[in-house]
Steps between C-alpha positions, in 0.01 A plus 500: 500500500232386254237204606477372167705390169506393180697160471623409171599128458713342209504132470820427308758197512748545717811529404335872351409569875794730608483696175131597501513534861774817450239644237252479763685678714595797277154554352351461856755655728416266748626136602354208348402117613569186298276232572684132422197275402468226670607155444258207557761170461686235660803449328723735292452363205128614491567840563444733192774579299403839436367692873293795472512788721277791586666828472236790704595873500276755659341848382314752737148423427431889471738454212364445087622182461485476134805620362726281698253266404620558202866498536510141662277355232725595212803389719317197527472472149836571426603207725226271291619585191893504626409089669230366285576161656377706858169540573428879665187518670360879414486698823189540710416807751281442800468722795618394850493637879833609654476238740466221282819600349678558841353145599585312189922557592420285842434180314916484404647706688691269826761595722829541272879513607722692296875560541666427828272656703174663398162310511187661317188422679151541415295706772231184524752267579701378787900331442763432793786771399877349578736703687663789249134502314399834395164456440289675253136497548279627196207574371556525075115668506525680128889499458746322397751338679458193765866328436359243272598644127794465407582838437401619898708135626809638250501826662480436851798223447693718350430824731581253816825429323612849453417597820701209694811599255507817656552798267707723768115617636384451854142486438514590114165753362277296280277590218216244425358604132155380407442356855169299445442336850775657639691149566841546315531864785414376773705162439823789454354633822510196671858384381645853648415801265511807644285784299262329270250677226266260295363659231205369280264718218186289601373670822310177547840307528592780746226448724541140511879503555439794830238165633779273433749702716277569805438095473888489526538801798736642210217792398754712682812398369413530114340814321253444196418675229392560109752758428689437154862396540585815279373731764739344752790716637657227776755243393435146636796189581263280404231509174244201406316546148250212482345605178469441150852470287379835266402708820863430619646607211297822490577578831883387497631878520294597759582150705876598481432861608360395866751203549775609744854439400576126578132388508343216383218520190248152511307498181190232507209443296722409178399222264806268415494621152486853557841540761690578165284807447551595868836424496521710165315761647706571868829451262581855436421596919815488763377232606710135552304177396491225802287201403201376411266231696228313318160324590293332264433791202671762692822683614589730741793726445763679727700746419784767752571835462824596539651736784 
């Protein structure tokens, strides 16, 4: 795992935060943070009408920065001259330690309940669990994924759902795609999967997700691994996507192909206004659309296959 990275922040209003955060993410390939800026008043009314946010993605620092560089300034732009009334800070690149990443989740990241039964924990603190808990304890390190975004909270609701519904399966197989921390496999793990794979392309996300699970006991219950879903042979009960809407629709063929007849399909990671294009883009599949949950800027998707 490297020691060091190249952080590149965007100061931008708001209300743009979920859209350059996805560009972020694509260009990087990693996770991003949004820092809200804080707000020094007593009283509504002297709050700010317009809040700015901090988007930060991350490049390897062996990496040339400049042409992503590049990309996000002209995206910037295109937002400036797309808004004039906005006011787009131009990116800035600095170079920061591993751990002061991993540290800087700690500041908001608290004990969280989600569902009926699962509570996320942070590994430095403490919480008194309730009877039927399962508890989650995590480290995010460099991945994504500690309960908080919408698009992990969507996901785990809706994968808790399925899996109290019952789908004919005694302890259903489950395929976690683009793992990150590991969270949304070993929650499935928790709430009675039997086989589980997670899958993620960044061996960093890998590494941290195998911590995760030997945090958990569950290292021996769920395998790992940076094999592409289109080198898979195995079907699976169970599938969670939690990444961008376009990946999904790329991969839609090959999603089909490994879910067993009768399985459930969670797609996460999906802006609000791009479910049309996933929903466009899983039409043609045998595949039955289910519902669609939404947090904030985001949706989660479910779909069935049929037996």
């Amino acid at each position: 795992m490297n020691d060091s990275w190249l952080e590149i922040a965007c100061e931008i209003p708001e209300e743009y935060g979920d859209v350059v955060a996805e560009f972020l993410t694509e260009l990087s390939g990693n996770g991003v943070c949004v820092d809200n800026r804080a707000v020094d008043a007593f009283s509504p009314s002297e709050i700010p009408a317009s809040v700015r946010v901090t988007v930060k993605a991350y490049l390897s620092a062996d990496d040339d920065p400049a042409p992503r560089m590049g990309e996000i300034e002209a995206f910037i732009a295109q937002l400036s001259h797309r808004y004039p009334e906005e006011v787009f800070a131009s990116p800035v690149l600095t170079a920061v330690n591993a751990e002061d990443w991993s540290s800087s989740w700690k500041v908001h990241f608290k004990p969280l309940r989600i569902g009926a039964h699962l509570l996320i924990v942070p590994t430095w603190e403490e919480v008194d669990s309730r009877e039927g808990d399962l508890v989650i304890r995590i480290d995010p390190g460099m991945a994504f994924g500690t309960g908080g975004h919408e698009t992990t909270r969507l996901c785990l609701e809706m994968v808790e759902t399925v899996m109290a519904e019952g789908g004919g399966w005694c302890e259903p197989s489950l395929l976690d795609l683009g793992t990150g921390s590991g969270i949304l496999a070993m929650a499935a793990c928790l709430l009675g999967a039997g086989r589980v794979l997670a899958l993620d392309i960044d061996p960093d996300a890998v590494e941290v997700a195998r911590e995760n699970m030997a945090l958990n006991d569950l290292a021996g219950r769920i395998e790992c691994g940076t094999e592409p879903l289109e080198s898979l042979a195995e079907g699976f009960d169970i599938i969670l996507a939690n990444i961008l809407a376009e990946e999904l629709v790329r991969l839609a063929p090959h999603l089909v192909e490994r879910l067993n007849p009768g399985g459930a399909l969670i797609l996460s990671g999906i802006l609000a206004e791009k479910e049309s294009l996933v929903r466009r883009g899983f039409a043609p599949l045998p595949l039955t659309y289910e519902a669609t949950s939404a947090a904030g800027e985001w949706v989660a998707m479910l779909y069935r296959r049929g037996r």
